[in-house]
Z-matrix of the N, CA and C atoms (Angstrom, degrees):
N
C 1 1.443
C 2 1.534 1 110.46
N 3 1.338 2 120.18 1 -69.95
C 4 1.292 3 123.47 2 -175.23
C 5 1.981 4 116.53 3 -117.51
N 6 1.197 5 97.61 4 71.50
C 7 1.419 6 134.14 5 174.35
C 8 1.764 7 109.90 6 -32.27
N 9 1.283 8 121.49 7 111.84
C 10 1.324 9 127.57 8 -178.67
C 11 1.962 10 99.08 9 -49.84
N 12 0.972 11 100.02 10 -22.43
C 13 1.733 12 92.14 11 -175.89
C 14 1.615 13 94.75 12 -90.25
N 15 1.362 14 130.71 13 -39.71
C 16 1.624 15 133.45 14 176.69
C 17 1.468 16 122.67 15 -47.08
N 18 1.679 17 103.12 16 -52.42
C 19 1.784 18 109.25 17 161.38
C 20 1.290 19 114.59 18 -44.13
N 21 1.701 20 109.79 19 -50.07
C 22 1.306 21 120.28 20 -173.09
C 23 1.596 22 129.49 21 -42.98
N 24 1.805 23 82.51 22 -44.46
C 25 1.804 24 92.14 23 171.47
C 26 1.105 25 118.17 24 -67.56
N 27 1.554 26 114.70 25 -70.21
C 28 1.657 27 116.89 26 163.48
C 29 1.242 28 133.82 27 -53.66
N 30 1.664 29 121.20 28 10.43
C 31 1.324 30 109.85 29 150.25
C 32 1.441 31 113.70 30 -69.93
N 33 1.842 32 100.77 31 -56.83
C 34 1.535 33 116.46 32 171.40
C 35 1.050 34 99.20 33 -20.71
N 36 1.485 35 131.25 34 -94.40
C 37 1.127 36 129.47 35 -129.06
C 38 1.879 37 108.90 36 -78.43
N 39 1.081 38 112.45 37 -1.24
C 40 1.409 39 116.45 38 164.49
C 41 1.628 40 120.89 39 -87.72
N 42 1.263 41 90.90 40 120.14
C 43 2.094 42 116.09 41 -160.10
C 44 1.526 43 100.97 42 -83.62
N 45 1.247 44 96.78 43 97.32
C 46 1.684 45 90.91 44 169.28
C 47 1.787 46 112.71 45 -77.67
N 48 1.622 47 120.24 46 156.66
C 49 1.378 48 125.69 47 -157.28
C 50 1.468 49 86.74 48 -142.13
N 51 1.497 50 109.47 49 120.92
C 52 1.777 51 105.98 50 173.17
C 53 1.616 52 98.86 51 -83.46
N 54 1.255 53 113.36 52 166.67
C 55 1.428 54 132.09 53 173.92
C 56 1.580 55 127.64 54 28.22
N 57 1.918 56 89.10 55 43.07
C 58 1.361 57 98.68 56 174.51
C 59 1.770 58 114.66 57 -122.99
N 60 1.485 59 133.44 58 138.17
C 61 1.447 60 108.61 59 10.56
C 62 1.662 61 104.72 60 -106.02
N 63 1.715 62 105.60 61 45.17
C 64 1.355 63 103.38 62 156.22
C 65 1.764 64 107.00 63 171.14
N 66 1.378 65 96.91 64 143.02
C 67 1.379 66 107.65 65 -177.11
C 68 1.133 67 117.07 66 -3.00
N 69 1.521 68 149.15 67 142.71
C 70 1.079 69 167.90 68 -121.80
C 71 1.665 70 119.53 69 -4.69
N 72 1.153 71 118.52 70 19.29
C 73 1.722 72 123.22 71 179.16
C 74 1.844 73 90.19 72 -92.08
N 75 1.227 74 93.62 73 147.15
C 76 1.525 75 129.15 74 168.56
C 77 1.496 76 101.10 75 -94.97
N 78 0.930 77 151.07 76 41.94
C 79 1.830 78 135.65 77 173.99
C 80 1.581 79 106.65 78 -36.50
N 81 1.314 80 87.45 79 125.60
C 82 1.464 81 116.28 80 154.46
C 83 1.858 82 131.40 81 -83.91
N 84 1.536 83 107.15 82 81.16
C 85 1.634 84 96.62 83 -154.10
C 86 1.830 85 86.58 84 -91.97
N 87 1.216 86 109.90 85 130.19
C 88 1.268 87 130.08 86 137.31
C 89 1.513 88 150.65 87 -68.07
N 90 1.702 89 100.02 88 4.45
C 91 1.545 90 93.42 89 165.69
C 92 1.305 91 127.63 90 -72.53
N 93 1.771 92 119.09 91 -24.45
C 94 1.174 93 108.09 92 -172.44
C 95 1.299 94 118.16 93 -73.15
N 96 1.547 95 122.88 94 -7.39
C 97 1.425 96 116.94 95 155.88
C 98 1.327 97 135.48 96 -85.43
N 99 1.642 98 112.88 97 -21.43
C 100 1.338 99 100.14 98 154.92
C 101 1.061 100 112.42 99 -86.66
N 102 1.051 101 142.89 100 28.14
C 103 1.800 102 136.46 101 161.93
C 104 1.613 103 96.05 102 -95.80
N 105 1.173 104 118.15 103 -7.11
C 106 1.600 105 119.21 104 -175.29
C 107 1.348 106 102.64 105 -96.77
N 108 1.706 107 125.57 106 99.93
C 109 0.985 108 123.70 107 177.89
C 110 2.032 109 123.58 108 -42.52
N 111 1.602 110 90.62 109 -75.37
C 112 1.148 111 101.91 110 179.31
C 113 1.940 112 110.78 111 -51.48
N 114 0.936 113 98.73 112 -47.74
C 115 1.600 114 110.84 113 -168.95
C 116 1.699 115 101.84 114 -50.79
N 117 1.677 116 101.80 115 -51.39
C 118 1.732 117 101.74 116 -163.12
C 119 2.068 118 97.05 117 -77.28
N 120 1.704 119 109.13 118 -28.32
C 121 1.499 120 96.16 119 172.76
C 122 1.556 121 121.04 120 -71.34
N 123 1.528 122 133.20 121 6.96
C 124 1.261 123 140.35 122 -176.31
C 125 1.188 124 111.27 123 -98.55
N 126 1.813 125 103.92 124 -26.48
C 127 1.543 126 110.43 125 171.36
C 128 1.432 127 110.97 126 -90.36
N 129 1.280 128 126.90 127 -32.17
C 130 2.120 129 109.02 128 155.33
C 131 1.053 130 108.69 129 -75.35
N 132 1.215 131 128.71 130 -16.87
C 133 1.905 132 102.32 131 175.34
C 134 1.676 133 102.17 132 -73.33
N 135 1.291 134 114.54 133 -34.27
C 136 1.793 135 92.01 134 179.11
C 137 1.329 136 112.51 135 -97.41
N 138 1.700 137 139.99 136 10.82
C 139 0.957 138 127.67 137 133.92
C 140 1.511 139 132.06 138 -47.20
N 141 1.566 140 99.84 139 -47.39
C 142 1.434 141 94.81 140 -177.98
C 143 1.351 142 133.64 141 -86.49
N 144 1.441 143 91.34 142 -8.58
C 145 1.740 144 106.13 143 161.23
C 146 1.496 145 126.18 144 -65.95
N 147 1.545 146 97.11 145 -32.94
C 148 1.480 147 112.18 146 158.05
C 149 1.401 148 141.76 147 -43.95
N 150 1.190 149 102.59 148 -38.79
C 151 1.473 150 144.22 149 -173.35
C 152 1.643 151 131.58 150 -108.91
N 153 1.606 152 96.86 151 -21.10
C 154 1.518 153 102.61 152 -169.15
C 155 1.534 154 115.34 153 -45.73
N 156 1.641 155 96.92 154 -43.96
C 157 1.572 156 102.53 155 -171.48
C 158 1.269 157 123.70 156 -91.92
N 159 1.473 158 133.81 157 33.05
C 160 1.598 159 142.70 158 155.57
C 161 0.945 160 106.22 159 -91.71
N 162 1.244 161 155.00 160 28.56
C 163 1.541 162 131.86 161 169.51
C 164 1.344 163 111.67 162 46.11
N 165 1.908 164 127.52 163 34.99
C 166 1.433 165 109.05 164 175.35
C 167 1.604 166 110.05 165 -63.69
N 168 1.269 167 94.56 166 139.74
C 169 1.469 168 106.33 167 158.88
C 170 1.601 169 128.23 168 -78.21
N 171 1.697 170 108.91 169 -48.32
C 172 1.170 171 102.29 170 -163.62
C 173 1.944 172 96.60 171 -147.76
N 174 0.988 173 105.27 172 121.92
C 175 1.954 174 124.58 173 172.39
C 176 1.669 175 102.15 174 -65.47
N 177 1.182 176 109.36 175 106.02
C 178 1.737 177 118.22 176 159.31
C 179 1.565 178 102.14 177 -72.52
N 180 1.013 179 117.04 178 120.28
C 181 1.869 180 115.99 179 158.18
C 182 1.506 181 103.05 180 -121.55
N 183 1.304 182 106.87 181 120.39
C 184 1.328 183 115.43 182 141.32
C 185 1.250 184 135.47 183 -53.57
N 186 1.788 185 107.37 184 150.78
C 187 1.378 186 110.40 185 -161.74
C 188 1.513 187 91.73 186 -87.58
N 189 1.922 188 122.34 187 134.33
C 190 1.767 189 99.07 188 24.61
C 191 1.812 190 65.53 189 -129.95
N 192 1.309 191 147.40 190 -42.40
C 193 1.355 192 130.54 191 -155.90
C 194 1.564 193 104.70 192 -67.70
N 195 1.099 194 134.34 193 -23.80
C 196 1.485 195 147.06 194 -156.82
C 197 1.699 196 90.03 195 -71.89
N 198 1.419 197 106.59 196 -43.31
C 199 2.077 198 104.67 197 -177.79
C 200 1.246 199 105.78 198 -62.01
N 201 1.310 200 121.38 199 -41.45
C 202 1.102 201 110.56 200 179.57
C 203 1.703 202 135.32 201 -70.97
N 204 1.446 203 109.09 202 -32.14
C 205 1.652 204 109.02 203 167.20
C 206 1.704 205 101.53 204 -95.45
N 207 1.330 206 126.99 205 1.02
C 208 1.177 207 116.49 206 -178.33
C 209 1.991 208 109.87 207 -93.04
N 210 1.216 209 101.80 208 -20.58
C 211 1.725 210 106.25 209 177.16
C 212 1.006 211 119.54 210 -99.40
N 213 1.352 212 127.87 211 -0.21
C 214 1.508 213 153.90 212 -156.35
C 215 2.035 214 88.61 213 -107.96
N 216 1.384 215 108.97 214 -78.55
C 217 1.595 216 110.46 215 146.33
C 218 0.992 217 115.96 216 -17.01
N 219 1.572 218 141.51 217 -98.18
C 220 0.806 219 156.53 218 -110.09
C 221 1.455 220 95.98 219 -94.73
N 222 1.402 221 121.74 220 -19.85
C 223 1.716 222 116.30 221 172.00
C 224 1.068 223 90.67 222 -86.68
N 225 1.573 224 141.63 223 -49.10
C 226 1.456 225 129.52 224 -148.02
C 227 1.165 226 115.50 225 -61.92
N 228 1.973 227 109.05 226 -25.55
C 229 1.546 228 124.99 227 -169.54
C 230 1.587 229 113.34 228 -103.85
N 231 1.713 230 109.60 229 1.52
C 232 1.371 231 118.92 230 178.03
C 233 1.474 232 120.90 231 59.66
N 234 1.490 233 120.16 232 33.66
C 235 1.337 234 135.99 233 -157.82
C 236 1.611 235 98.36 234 -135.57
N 237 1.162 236 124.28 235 164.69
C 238 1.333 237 146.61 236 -146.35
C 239 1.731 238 86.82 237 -100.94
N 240 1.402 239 102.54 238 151.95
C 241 1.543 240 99.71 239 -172.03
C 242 2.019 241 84.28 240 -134.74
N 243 1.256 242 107.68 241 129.86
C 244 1.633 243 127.15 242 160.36
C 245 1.497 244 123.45 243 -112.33
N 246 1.357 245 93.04 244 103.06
C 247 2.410 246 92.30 245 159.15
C 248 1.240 247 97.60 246 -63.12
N 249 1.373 248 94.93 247 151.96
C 250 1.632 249 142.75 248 135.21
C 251 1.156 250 121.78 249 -103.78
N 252 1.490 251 100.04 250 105.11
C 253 1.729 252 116.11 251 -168.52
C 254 1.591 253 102.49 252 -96.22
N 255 1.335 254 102.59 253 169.18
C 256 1.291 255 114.54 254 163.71
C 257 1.561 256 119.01 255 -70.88
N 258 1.226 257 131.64 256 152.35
C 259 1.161 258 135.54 257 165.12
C 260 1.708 259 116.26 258 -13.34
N 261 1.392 260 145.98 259 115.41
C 262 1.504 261 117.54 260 158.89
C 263 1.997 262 97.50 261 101.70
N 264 1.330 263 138.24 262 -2.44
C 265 1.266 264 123.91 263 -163.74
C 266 1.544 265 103.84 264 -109.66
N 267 1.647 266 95.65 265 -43.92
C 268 1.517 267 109.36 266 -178.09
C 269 1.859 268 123.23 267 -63.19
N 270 1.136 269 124.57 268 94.69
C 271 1.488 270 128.20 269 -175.98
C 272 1.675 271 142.02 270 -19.04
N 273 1.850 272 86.14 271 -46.71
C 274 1.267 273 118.38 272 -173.89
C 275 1.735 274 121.27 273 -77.79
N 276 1.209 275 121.60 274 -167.54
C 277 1.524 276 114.87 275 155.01
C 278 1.836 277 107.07 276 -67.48
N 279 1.223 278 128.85 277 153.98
C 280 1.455 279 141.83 278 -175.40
C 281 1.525 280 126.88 279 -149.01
N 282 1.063 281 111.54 280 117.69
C 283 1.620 282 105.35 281 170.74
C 284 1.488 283 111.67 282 -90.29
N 285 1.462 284 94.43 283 142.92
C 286 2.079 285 104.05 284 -167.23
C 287 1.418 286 86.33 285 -118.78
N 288 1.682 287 87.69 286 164.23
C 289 1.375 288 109.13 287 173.01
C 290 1.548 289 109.73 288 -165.60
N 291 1.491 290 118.15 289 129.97
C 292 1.567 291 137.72 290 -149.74
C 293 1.213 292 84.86 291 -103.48
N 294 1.736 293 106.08 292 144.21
C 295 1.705 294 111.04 293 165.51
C 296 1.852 295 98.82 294 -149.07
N 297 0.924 296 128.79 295 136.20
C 298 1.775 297 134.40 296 -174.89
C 299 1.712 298 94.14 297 -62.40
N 300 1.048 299 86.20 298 145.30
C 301 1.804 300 110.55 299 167.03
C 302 1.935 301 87.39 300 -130.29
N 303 1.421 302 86.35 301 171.28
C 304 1.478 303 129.34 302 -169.38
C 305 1.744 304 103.88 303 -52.96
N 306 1.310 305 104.24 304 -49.39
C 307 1.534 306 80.42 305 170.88
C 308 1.938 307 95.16 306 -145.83
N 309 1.479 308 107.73 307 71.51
C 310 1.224 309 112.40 308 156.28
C 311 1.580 310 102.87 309 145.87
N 312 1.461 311 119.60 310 -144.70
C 313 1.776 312 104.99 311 -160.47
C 314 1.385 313 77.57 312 -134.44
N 315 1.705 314 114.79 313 175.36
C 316 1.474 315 138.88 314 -169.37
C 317 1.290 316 104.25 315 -143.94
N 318 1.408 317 139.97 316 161.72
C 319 1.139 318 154.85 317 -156.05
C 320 1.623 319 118.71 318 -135.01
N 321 1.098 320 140.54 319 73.54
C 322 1.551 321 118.97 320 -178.45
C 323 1.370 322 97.14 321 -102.28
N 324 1.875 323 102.04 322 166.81
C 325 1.605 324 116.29 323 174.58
C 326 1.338 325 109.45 324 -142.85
N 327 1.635 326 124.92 325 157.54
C 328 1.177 327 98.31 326 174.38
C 329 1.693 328 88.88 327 -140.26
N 330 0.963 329 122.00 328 164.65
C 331 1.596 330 117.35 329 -179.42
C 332 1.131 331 129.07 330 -89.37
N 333 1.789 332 98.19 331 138.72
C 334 1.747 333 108.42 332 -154.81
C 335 1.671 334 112.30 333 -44.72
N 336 1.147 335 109.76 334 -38.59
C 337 1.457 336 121.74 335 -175.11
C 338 1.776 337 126.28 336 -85.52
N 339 1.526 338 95.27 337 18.90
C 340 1.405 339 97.33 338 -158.51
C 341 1.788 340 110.45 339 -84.13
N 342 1.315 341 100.43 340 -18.88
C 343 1.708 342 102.61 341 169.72
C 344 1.710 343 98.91 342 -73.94
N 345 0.852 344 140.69 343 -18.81
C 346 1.606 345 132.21 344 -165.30
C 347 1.574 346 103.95 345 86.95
N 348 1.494 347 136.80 346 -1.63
C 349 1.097 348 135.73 347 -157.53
C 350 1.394 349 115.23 348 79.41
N 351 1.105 350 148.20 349 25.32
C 352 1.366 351 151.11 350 -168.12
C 353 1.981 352 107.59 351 -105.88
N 354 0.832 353 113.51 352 78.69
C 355 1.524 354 117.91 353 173.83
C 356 1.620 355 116.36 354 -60.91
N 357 1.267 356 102.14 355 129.27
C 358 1.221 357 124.29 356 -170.19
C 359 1.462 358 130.89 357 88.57
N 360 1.739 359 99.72 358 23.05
C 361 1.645 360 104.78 359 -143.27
C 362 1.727 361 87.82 360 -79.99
N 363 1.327 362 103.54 361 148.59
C 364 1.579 363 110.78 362 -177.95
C 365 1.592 364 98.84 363 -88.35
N 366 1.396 365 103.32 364 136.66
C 367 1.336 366 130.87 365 -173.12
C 368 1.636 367 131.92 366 -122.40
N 369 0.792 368 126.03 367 111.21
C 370 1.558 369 122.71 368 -177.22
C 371 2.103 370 108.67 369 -117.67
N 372 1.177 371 90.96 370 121.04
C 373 1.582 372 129.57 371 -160.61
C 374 1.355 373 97.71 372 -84.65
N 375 1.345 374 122.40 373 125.59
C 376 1.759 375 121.56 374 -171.39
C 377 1.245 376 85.23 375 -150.66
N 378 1.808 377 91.97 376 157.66
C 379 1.682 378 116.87 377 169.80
C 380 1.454 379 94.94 378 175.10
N 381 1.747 380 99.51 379 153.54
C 382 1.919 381 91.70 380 166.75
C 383 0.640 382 142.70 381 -92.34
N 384 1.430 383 114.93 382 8.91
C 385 1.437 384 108.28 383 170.07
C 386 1.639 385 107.49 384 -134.36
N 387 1.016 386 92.87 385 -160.00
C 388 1.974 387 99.84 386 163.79
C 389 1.687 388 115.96 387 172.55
N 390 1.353 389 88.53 388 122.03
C 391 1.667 390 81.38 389 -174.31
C 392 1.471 391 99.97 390 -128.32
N 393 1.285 392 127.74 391 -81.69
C 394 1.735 393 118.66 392 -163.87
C 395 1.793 394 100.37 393 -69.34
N 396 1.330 395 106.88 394 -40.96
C 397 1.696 396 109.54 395 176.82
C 398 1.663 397 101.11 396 127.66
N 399 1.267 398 118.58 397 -55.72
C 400 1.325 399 136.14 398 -151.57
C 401 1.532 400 93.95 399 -50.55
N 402 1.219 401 158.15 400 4.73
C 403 1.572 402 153.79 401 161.57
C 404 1.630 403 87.92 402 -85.35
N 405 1.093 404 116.26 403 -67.76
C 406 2.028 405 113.82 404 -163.93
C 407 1.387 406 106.80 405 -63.01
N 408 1.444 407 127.37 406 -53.47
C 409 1.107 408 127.92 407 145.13
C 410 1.940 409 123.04 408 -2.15
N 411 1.235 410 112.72 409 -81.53
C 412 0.845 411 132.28 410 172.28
C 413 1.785 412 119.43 411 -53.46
N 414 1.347 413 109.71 412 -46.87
C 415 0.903 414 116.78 413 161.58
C 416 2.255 415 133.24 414 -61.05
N 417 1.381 416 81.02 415 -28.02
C 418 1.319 417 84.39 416 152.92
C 419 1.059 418 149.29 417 -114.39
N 420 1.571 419 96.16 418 28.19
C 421 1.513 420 122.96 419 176.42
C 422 1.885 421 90.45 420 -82.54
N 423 1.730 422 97.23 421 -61.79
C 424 1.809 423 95.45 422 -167.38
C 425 1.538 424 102.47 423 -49.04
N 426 1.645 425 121.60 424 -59.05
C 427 1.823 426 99.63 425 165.58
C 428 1.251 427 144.01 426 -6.42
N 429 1.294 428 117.07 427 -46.92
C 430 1.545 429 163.42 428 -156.13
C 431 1.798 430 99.70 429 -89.33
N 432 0.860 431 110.55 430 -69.88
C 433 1.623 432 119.13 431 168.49
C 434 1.440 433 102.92 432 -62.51
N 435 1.018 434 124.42 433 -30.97
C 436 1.819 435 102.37 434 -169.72
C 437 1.911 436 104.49 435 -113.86
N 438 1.640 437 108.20 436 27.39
C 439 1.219 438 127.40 437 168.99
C 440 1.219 439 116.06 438 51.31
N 441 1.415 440 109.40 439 38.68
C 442 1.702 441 120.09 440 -172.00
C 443 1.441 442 95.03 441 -79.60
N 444 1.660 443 118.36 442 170.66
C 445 1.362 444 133.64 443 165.00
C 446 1.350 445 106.86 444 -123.33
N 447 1.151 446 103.20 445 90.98
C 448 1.767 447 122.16 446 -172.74
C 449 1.877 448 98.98 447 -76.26
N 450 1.530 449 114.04 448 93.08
C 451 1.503 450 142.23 449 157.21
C 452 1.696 451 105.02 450 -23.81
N 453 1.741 452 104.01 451 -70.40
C 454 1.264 453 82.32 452 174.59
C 455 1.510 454 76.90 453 176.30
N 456 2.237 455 102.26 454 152.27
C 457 1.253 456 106.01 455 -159.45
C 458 1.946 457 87.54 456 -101.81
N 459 0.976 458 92.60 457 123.08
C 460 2.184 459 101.08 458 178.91
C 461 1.733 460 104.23 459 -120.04
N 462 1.585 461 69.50 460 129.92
C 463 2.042 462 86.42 461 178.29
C 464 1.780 463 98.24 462 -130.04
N 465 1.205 464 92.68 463 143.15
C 466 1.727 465 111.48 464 166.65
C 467 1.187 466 111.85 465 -63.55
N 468 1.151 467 120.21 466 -30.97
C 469 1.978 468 103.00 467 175.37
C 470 1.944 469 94.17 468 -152.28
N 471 1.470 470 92.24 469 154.83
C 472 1.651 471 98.98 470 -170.04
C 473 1.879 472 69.73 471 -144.97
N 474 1.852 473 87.46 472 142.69
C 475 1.266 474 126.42 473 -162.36
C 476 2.175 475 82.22 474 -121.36
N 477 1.129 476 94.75 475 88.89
C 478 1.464 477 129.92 476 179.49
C 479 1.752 478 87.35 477 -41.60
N 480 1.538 479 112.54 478 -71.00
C 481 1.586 480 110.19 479 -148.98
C 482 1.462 481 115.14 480 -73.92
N 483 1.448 482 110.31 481 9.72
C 484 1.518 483 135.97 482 -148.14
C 485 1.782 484 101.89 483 -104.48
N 486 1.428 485 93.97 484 -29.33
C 487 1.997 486 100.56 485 -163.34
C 488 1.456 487 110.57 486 69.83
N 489 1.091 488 136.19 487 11.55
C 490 1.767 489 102.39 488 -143.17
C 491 1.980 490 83.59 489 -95.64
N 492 1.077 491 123.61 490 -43.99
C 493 1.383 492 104.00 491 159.19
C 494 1.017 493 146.81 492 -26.31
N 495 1.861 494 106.78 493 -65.62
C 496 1.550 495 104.35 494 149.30
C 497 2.204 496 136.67 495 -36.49
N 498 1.009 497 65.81 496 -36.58
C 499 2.250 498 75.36 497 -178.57
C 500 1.265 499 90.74 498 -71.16
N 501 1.929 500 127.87 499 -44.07
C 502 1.451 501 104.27 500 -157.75
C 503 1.526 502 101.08 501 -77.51
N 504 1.392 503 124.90 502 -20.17
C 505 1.303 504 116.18 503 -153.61
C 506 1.612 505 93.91 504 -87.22
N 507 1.268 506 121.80 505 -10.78
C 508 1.367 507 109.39 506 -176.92
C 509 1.776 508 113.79 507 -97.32
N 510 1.156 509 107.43 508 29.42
C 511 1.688 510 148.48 509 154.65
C 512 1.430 511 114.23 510 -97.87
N 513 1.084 512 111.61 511 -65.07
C 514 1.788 513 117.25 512 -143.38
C 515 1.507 514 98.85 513 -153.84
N 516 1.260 515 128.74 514 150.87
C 517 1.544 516 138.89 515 146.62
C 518 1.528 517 116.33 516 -7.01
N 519 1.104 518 160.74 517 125.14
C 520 1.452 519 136.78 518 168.06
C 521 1.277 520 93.49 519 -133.72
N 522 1.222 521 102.49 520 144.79
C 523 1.822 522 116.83 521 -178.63
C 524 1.813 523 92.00 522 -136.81
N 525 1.971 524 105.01 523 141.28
C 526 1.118 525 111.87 524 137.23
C 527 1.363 526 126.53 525 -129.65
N 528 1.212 527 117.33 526 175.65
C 529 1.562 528 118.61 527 -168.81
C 530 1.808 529 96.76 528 -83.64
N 531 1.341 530 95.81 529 -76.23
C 532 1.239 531 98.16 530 172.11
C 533 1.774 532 126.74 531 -111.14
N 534 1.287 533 105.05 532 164.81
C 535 1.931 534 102.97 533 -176.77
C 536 1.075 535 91.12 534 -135.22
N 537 1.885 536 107.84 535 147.64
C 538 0.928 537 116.06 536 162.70
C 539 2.154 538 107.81 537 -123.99
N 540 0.914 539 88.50 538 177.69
C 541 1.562 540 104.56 539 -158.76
C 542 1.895 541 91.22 540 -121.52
N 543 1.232 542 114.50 541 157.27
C 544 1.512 543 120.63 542 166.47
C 545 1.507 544 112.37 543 -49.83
């Protein structure tokens, strides 16, 4: 599935950015791999190989890179694809859920109706990155309310010195593609 030479590419092609979007962050930008046709379709073909055999129903992506490898999924696996927006984006009725950041709290929602009503619907939880946790976290709190069975929460890169993987996995399954270390 995920080939010591495959990381290799998609590390490449992931653009690190010093002191963005502020003094001392390393950003990890991921467009230049989804601008990589072949490259970003090598990374849903072994997502969904990953996945083929749970019966997911429906791809959580987080806002805002998570829509993008999460609907990309979510066709490959022929399953229903749901955001998790920020506070205020989503139209409909929404259930929220607060998690602390670094110097204050955050807001996500996802909409009441977004399983279709289907209890127990199997779910697989995406985003690209993951570092303290408290967004996925949170995010699988709203899961949690709408009685999903979240398969397993998978991020494209886990920020090793961060834990936030560790916290989610001591919830749920957690997979990353790639880790990085300090």
């Amino acid at each position: 599935m995920f080939s010591q030479k495959l990381k290799a590419q998609l590390r490449e092609a992931i653009r690190e950015v010093q002191d963005h979007p502020k003094p001392g962050v390393l950003f990890k930008d991921i467009t230049p791999l989804i601008n990589h046709s072949m490259l970003f379709g090598m990374l849903i073909d072994a997502l969904r190989d990953r996945y083929k055999l749970h019966g997911v129903d429906f791809v959580a992506g987080i806002e805002a890179r998570g829509f993008i490898l999460g609907a990309a999924l979510a066709y490959a696996l022929q399953a229903g694809f749901v955001p998790i927006r920020k506070q205020g984006k989503l139209p409909c009725q929404t259930l929220s859920a607060s998690y602390s950041l670094e110097y204050g709290a955050d807001t996500i929602e996802i909409h009441a109706d977004a399983l279709r009503e289907l209890k127990d619907a199997h779910v697989v939880l995406i985003d690209d990155l993951i570092a303290t946790g408290g967004t996925a976290l949170a995010s699988l709190e709203l899961l949690d309310k709408l009685q999903a069975h979240c398969v397993e929460a998978c991020f494209l890169i886990s920020l090793n010195e961060l834990e936030g993987l560790q916290k989610v996995a001591e919830r749920v399954s957690a997979f990353s593609v790639l880790e990085y270390d300090k």
